[in-house]
Structure formats: structure tokens, C-alpha cells
C-alpha positions in Angstrom: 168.2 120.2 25.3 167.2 123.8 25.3 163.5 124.6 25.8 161.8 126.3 22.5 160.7 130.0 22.8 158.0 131.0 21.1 157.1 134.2 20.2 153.9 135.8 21.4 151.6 137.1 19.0 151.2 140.8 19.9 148.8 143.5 18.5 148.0 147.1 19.0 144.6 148.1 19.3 143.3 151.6 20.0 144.0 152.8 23.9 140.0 152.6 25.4 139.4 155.3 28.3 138.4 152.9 30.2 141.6 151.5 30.2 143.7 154.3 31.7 143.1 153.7 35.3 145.2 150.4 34.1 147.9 152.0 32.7 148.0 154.5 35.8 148.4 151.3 38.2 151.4 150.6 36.1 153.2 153.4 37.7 155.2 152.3 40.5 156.8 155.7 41.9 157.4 159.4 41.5 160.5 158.6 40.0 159.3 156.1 37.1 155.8 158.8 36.8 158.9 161.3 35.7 161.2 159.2 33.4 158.0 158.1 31.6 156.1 162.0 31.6 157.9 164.8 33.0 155.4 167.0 32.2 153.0 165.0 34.6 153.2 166.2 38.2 152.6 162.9 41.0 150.2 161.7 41.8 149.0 159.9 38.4 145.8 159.4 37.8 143.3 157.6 34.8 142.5 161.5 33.8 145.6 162.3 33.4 146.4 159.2 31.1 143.5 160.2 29.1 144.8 163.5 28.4 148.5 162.1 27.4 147.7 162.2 23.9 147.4 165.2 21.7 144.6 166.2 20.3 145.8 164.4 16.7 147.8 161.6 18.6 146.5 157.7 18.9 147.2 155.8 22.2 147.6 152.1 21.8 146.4 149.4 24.4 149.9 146.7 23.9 148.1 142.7 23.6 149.5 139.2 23.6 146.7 137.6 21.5 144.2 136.2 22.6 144.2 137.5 26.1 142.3 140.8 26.3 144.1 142.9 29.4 147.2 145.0 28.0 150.1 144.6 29.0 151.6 147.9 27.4 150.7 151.2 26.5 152.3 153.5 23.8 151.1 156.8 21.5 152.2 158.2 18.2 151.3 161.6 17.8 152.4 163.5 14.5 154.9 166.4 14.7 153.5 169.4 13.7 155.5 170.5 10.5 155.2 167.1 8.8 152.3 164.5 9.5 155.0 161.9 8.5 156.7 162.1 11.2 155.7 161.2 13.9 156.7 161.4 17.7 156.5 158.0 20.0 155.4 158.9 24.1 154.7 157.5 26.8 155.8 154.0 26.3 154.8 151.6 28.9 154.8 148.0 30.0 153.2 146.4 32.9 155.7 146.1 36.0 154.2 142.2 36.4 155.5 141.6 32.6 158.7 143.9 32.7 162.1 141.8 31.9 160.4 139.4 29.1 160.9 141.1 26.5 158.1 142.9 25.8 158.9 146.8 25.9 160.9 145.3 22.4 158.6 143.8 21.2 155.7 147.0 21.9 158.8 149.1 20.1 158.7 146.5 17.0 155.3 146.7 16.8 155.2 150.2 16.7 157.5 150.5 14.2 155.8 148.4 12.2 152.4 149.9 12.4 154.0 153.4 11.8 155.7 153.2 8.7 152.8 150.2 7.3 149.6 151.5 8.3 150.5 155.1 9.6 152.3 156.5 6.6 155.1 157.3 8.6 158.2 158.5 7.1 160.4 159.1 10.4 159.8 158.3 13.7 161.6 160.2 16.8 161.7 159.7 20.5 163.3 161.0 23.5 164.9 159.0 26.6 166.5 159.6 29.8 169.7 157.9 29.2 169.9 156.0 32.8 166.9 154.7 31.4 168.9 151.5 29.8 165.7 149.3 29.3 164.3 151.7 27.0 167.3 152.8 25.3 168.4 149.3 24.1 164.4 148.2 23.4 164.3 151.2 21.0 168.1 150.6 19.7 166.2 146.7 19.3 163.8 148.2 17.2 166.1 150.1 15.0 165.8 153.1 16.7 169.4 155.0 16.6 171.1 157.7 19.1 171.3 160.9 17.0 171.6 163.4 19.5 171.6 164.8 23.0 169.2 167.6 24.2 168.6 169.7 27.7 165.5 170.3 28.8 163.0 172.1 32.2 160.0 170.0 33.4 157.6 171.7 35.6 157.7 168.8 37.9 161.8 168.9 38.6 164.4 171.6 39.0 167.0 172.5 36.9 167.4 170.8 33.4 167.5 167.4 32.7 169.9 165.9 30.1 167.6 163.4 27.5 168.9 161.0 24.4 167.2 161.9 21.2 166.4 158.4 18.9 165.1 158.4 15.2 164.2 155.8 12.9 163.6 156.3 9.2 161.2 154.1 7.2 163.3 151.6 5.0 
């Protein structure tokens, strides 16, 4: 007889301050620091989680109900020629809960609380395409390879070849 799995009740509650030195410890190595934020030069640090998020974005602390440590981290920050549409970053999941499932079910979630409580018409991400995990949590979530684009970080030479993924609201 095959054991029952159940599915964990998850929520996204508004990212805390205090909460980024977490998220910081979450980052494992220079290389993981730069598929998750380019932009960021090593080492990572709380402040520089705190100042992820644009100045109109929301960060979101990722819970399995009822315990109260996250165990993910994502933001949704609106593009700036249409508040509909808005851009997911920085997606995260704790290394000690990586391979259950949960960076699909943080993408699900998101989804959900985009186009229900966000007004979100379109939603758009970019990968790095050896980043597998990611690619197939987001294709999980509905999330659809539409493109390909180049682009420089200040933290690595030359440019760096990225998937782009959208989702449109049903």
C-alpha cells in the first residue's frame, strides 16, 4: 500500500526585515547568490535582501501553516508601463526544504495571489536555463517559455544567455 501525501497548507505573508538575515543564510555560494540576483555582488547580506525589492514591489515570507519560520522567499514588483503586470524575483526556498516540492508550490501560490488579490493581468520572469529546478517549478505553475534574451551583470563578464517565462491570467 502506498503511503498518502498530503498537501501542506502554504501561505504568503508580507516579507518582515527582520526576516532577511534568514533568507541571506539561504544562500549557499557565489554561484547560487548569481543565478538567484545577478545584479548582487558576493558576499550577501540581510541589507542587501532588504533592498531586493523596488520601491513599489512586495516581498513575501513563503509558510507551511502553522509553523511560523519561512521556508521561501519571493517578490512581485509591477513593471513600469502597466501595473498589471507584474514581474516575479528573487525566488527562493530553503536549501533544508529544497527537493519537496516546494519552489512549485511557492510558484502556485504566487500565481494565485497575483491574478486573485493583486489584479494581475500577466505575470513574467526570467531564468537561467541550467537552472532546471526553476524552469520546470514555473512551467508547474503554468508559467510558459516565450523567449530567449542576453544580458551584462555587473557581477560577471560577458553576457549571460536567460529564458524569458509568462503567464496570463485565465
Amino acid at each position: 500500500m502506498l503511503p498518502v501525501v498530503t498537501q501542506p497548507h502554504a501561505c504568503l505573508r508580507t516579507f518582515a526585515p527582520e526576516q532577511a538575515a534568514v533568507v541571506a543564510s539561504w544562500v549557499r555560494s557565489r554561484e547560487e547568490l548569481f543565478q538567484l540576483a545577478p545584479s548582487t555582488p558576493p558576499p550577501i547580506t540581510a541589507d542587501k535582501v532588504r533592498n531586493w525589492t523596488r520601491a513599489r514591489g512586495q516581498a513575501f515570507a513563503f509558510h507551511l501553516e502553522p509553523d511560523d519560520r519561512p521556508v521561501g522567499y519571493a517578490e512581485l514588483n509591477p513593471m513600469s508601463r502597466d501595473p498589471h503586470h507584474l514581474w516575479i524575483g528573487h525566488v527562493l526556498i530553503d536549501p533544508a526544504r529544497r527537493g519537496m516540492g516546494l519552489g512549485r508550490l511557492l510558484a502556485r501560490t504566487l500565481v494565485d495571489f497575483a491574478f486573485t488579490q493583486a489584479a494581475a493581468h500577466r505575470l513574467t520572469l526570467v531564468v537561467f536555463p541550467n537552472n532546471l529546478a526553476a524552469v520546470r517549478a514555473y512551467q508547474a505553475a503554468g508559467f510558459a517559455i516565450c523567449g530567449e534574451e542576453s544580458q551584462r551583470f555587473p557581477t560577471r563578464r560577458g553576457r549571460q544567455r536567460l529564458l524569458r517565462m509568462d503567464l496570463t491570467a485565465p
